[in-house]
C-alpha angles and dihedrals in degrees: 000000000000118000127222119281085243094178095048089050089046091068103026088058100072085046095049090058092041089055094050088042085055102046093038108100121267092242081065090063086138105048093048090064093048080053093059096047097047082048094053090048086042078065090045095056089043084051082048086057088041089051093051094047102049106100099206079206102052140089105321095247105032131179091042127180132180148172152154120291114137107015101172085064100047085244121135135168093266108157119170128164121220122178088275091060098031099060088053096050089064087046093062099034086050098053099032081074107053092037083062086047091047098045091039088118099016099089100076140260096268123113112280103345093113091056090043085046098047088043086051088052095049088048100055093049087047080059101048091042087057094044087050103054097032120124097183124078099221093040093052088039091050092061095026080069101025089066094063086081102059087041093051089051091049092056103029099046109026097038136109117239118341095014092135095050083048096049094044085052102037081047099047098045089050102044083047091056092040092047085051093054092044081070096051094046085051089051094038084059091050097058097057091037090061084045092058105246104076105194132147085201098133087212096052094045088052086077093037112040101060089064095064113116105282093248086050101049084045093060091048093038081064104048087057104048095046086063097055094044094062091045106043084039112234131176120309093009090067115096108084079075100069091052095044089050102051094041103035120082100268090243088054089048083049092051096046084040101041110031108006096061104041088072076073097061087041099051087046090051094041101027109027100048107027099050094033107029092142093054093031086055089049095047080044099110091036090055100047095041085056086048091054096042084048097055098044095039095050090038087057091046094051094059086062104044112118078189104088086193089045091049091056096044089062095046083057099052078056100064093045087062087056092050088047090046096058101039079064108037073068099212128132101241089044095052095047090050089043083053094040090043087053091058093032088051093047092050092041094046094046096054093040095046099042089040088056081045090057092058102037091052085061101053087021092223134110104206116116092211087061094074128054125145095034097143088065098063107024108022101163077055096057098026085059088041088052091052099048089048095049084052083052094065088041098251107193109260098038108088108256090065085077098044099046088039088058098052094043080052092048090043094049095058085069105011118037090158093064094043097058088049096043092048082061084088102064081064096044086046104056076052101061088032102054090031095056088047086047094055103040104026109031126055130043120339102260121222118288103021094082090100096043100132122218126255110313110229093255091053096050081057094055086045112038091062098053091042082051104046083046088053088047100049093042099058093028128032095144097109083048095054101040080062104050106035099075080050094059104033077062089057099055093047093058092052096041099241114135121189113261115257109244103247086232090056088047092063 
């Protein structure tokens, strides 16, 4: 018996319920948001199947489908899911849910925007989930690029002031990177075109690739790269984030922050390295050193934002340096924290940041000097917003600790120097986090927040799973890491960097 074509189902469900929002009648507005969020938990219970059926163990891409779609390239609809991917699948199926449910009365009163709002989201998350699961370069480079329309309209329609400044430049710095990398996809081709087997199949190009002339594999090394770096994004290609956080809708910010970006780290992880080891291995220390500067720089401007949306953009922009940082200090230690920090910062990012949406939505201003004494008068609110910050600056027991503690283990083994630097920003970081909840929470309570009213049910409900799945996977990230480590210790092995023996095990 043949079984369903689960990865295939996993992406054509939110469009599906995109599709039936858009063509429902104006007059069943309502309805048609009850159809996107039992669309975007449709995809949760396919992720559940997918879950079930991922042997850790197994082949390295399973469920795999393919087919033909562009034959004269050598390009077919191949998709395929290994631990990497998997573990940000459910990412993304797990928040998509709670960001409907938040933004359920945040698109506006006019006819039909909140269906338009809620089919944009659902498109975007079909396109992460196939470039996610995409084996093939053009295929994963087609929906990589096509995303940035749903997300312009996001920002540029449904935002607050200077939306349309943010989403030209969140539009412009991302279709330059994906123009770069077009490039690199066409030479890519070439390569193995000259070499008599044109084909775009990423598994395939893994045993090709690397034997392109040297100068060759470093300009597409780049293009690639570049890509990813605006994506991603890492220092200095950073500052189209910031905008995009304080205009946008704060469940549009959480999707770019959360979901979006990550496509950047794991194109680095699955693309850069894999295809290009010997030119990842020589940009090594560059790369590393940017994703250093990153962390501390970002970490230090954040101390001095008035902006509290702002402030959380650039902490953000932070954690992605120590993600960067571990996917190329190529340990093992260092690429499974790396994997686990991409699902923890998304977790942590999206409570900190809806929960500061919450708040904002009620005084309908973003400076930080505005609150003070919330506590008093909301302290679920506080006491949640306490909790998602001390994950922020990775507290032992909330779920990034493990994650950050495990890349500054894995960076350590080759660059101490960078470890002790990196690890600066724990400090930096308590500093930004405890005086923020100073300022806003504790003390008396400042004019015009005495009739701030506490979490709304619907918005506990957008909360509780998110402080929960931070307490879990702090105390437990076994069932994450048995996933992704065959994945990376796969990884290493294609690009010939095996994790160093401890001096007290060679003995």
């Amino acid at each position: 018996m043949t079984s369903l074509p689960w990865l295939t189902i996993l992406w054509l469900t939110p469009v599906l319920g995109a599709v039936i929002m858009l063509l429902l009648r104006p007059v069943q507005r309502r309805l048609t948001k009850w159809v996107g969020l039992v669309s975007s938990i449709a995809v949760l219970g396919v992720v559940a199947v997918l879950v079930a059926k991922f042997d850790a163990a197994g082949e390295q891409y399973q469920l795999v489908e393919s087919h033909a779609w562009i034959t004269a390239f050598g390009s077919n609809y191949t998709v395929g899911i290994d631990g990497i991917a998997l573990v940000l699948v459910v990412l993304t199926a797990v928040l998509v849910p709670l960001l409907i449910i938040t933004s359920w009365n945040e698109a506006g009163d006019h006819r039909f925007s909140g269906s338009i709002y809620i089919a944009l989201m659902l498109a975007v998350e079909a396109m992460v989930l196939i470039s996610l699961i995409a084996l093939d370069v053009l295929l994963f480079y087609v929906f990589f690029e096509a995303m940035l329309i749903p997300m312009y309209f996001l920002i540029g329609r449904y935002g607050g002031s200077g939306r349309s400044q943010a989403a030209l430049k969140f539009l412009l710095y991302n279709l330059i990177g994906g123009l770069v990398m077009l490039v690199a996809v066409i030479g890519l081709y070439a390569v193995t075109a000259n070499a008599g087997h044109g084909t775009l199949d990423f598994r395939q190009l893994v045993d090709t690739a690397r034997d392109a002339d040297p100068t060759i594999q470093t300009l597409l090394f780049l293009g690639f790269m570049f890509a990813f770096a605006v994506k991603a994004p890492l220092w200095p290609f950073h500052t189209w984030l910031p905008g995009v956080a304080t205009s946008a809708k704060p469940s549009t910010a959480v999707l770019m922050m959360a979901i979006v970006d990550k496509l950047g780290t794991f194109g680095m992880l699955r693309y850069c390295l894999q295809l290009f080891p010997d030119a990842s291995t020589y940009f090594r220390p560059l790369i590393i050193t940017l994703a250093v500067i990153g962390i501390l720089y970002c970490a230090i401007v954040a101390i001095g934002q008035t902006d509290i949306m702002r402030l959380i953009a650039y902490t953000s922009v932070s954690h992605f340096g120590f993600i960067i940082l571990g996917i190329f200090v190529m340990t093992g230690a260092g690429q499974s924290g790396s994997t686990l920090y991409m699902v923890n910062h998304g977790i942590s990012t999206a409570a900190l940041f809806l929960i500061a949406g919450f708040l904002v939505s009620r005084r309908d201003t973003r400076r930080i000097n505005a609150y003070g004494g919330v506590q008093k008068v909301a302290p679920v609110l506080a006491g949640t917003f306490l909790v998602a910050g001390l994950s922020a600056l990775a507290l032992p027991g909330l779920a990034p600790f493990i994650s950050e503690f495990l890349v500054l283990i894995g960076t350590f083994t080759h660059y101490p120097l960078a470890a002790v630097t990196a690890a600066i920003a724990l400090v930096l970081s308590a500093v930004y986090v405890l005086w923020l909840y100073q300022r806003m929470m504790t003390g008396p309570t400042t004019d015009g927040n005495n009739s701030l009213h506490d979490l709304l049910p619907r918005e506990i409900a957008v909360v509780a799973p998110l402080i929960a799945l931070l307490l879990v996977l702090g105390v437990y990230p076994k069932p994450a890491l048995d996933v992704i480590n065959p994945s990376i210790s796969h990884t290493l092995t294609t690009i010939n960097q095996p994790d160093p023996v401890p001096k007290a095990s060679a003995k």
